[in-house]
Steps between C-alpha positions, in 0.01 A plus 500: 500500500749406198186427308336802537890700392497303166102539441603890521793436280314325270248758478720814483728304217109501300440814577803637349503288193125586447635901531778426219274294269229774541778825430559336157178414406414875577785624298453273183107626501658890505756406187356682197652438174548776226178534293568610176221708270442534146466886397414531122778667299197761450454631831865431585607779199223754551605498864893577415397777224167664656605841670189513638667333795802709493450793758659866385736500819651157387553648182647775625745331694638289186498829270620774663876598580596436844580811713883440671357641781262226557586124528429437205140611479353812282436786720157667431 
């Protein structure tokens, strides 16, 4: 009877070890590191200065004079 108690033990003690080892393994295959990418100074300034990308309502929220009325927003 004792031998069957500590073949039990024995086992559950593996088991549990086996579940530890196999969280970190998991969890050091999920770590992703920054990647970094080179943009060329080209495409990186005629993104900034294009206002092709720049939509009128954006603008329009920079330019015009906030209403007090508003929070802080132009009224239309």
């Amino acid at each position: 009877m004792k031998t069957i108690i500590f073949i039990f033990l024995f086992l559950g003690m593996l088991m549990i070890v086996h579940g530890i080892y196999e969280e970190k393994i998991e969890k050091i295959k999920k770590d992703v590191r920054v990647k970094y990418k080179f943009i060329p100074r080209t495409y990186y300034d005629e993104f900034l200065m294009n206002d092709k990308h720049t939509s009128q309502s954006s603008k329009a929220m920079f330019d015009n004079v906030p209403d007090t009325r508003s929070a802080g927003f132009p009224v239309r």
